[in-house]
ROSE-4610 file (N, C-alpha, C; in Angstrom, 1 decimal, always signed):
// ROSE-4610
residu = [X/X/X/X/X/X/X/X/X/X/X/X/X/X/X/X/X/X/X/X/X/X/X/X/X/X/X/X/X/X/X/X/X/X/X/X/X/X/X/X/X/X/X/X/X/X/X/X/X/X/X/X/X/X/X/X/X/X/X/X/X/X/X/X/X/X/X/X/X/X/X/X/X/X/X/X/X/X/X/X/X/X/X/X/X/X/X/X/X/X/X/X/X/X/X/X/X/X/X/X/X/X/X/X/X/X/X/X/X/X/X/X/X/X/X/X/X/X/X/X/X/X/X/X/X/X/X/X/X/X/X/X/X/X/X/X/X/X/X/X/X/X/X/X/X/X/X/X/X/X/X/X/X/X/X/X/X/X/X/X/X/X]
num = [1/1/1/2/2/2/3/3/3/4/4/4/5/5/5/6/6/6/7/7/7/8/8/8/9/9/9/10/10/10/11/11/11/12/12/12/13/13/13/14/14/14/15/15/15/16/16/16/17/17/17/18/18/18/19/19/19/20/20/20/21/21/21/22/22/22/23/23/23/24/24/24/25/25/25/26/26/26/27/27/27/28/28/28/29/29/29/30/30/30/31/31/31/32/32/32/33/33/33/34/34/34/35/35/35/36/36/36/37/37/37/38/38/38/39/39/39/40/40/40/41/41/41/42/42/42/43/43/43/44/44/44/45/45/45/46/46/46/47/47/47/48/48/48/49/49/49/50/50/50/51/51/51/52/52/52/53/53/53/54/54/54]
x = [-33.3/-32.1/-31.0/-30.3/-29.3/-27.4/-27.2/-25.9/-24.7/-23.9/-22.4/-21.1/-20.7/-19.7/-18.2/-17.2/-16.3/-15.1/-15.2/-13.8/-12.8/-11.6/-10.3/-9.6/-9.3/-8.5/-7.5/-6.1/-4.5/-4.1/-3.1/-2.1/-1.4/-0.9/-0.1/+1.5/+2.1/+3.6/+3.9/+5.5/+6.3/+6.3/+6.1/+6.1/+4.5/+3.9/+2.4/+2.6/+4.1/+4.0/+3.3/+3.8/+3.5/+2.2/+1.5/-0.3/-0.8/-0.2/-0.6/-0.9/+0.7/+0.7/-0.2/-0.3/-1.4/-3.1/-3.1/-4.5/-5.0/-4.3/-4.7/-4.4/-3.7/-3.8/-5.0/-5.4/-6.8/-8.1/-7.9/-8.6/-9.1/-7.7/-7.9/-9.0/-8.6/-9.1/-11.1/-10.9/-12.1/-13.3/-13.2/-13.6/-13.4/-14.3/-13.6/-14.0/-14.0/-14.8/-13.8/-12.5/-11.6/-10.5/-9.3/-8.1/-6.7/-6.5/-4.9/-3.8/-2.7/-1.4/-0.9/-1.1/-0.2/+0.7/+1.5/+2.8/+2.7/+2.2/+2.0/+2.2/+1.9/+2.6/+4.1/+4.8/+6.1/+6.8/+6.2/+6.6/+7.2/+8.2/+9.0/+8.7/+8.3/+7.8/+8.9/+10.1/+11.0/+10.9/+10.5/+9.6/+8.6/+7.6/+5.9/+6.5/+7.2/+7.5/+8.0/+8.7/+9.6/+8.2/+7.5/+6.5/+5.8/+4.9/+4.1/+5.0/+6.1/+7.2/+6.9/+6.3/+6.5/+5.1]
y = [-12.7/-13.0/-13.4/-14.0/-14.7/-14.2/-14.0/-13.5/-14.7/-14.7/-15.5/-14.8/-15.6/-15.0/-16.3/-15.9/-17.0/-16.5/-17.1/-17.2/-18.2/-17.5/-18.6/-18.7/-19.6/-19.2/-20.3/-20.0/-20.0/-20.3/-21.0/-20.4/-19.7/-18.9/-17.7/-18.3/-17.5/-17.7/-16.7/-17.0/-16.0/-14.4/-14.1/-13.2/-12.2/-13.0/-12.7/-11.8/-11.4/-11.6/-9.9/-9.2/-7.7/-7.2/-8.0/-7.6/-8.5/-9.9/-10.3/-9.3/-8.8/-8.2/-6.5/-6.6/-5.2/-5.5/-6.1/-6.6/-7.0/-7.9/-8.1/-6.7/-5.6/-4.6/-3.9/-4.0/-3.2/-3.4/-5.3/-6.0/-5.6/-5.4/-5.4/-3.8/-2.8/-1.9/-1.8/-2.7/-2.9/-4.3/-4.7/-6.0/-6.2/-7.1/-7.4/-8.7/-9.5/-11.0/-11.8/-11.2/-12.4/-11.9/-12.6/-11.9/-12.2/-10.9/-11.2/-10.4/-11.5/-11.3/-10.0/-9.3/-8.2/-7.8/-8.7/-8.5/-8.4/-8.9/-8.7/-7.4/-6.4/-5.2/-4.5/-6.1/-5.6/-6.7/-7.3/-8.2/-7.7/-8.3/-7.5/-8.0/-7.9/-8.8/-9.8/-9.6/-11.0/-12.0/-11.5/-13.0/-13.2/-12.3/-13.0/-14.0/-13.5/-14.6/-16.0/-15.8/-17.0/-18.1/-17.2/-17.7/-18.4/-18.1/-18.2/-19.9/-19.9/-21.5/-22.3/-22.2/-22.9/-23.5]
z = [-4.8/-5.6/-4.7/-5.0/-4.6/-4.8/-3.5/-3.9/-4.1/-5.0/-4.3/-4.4/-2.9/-2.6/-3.0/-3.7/-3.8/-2.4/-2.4/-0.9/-1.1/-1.2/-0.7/+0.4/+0.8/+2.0/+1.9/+2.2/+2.0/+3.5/+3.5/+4.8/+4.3/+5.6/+5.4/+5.3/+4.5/+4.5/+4.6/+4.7/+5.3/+4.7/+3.2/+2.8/+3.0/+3.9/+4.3/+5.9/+6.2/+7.4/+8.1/+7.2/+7.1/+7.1/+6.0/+6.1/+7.1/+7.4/+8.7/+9.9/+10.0/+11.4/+11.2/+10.2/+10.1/+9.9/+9.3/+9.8/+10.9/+12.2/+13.1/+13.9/+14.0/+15.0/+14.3/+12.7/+12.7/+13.4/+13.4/+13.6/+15.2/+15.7/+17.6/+17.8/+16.7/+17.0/+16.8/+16.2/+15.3/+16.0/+16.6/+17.6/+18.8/+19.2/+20.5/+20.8/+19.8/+19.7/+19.5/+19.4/+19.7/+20.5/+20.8/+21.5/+21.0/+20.9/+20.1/+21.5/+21.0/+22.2/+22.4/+23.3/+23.1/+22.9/+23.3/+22.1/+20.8/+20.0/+18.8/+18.0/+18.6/+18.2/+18.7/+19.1/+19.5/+18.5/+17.4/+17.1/+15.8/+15.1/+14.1/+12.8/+12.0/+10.3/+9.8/+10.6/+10.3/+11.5/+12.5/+13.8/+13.3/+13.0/+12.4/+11.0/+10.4/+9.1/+9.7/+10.8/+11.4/+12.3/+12.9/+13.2/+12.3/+11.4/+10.6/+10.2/+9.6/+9.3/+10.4/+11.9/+12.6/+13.2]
């Protein structure tokens, strides 16, 4: 039997910037197959929003 899966995928905007930046620190805890900036947890949800515009 056959599963399906539907998936969407978006860019992020600015109001994304919060589960952005919490997802990827779960992510860091949780992997190690990719590399995220360490600063990123110094980063504030109104720079990741500013970011994300650029």
């Amino acid at each position: 039997m056959e599963n399906k899966i539907d998936v969407n995928i978006t860019l992020a905007m600015p109001e994304d910037a919060e589960n952005l930046i919490n997802l990827l620190e779960q992510l860091k805890t949780e992997s190690d197959t990719f590399t995220i900036d360490p600063e990123l947890g110094e980063m504030s949800v109104q720079q990741q929003a500013q970011q994300i515009m650029c």
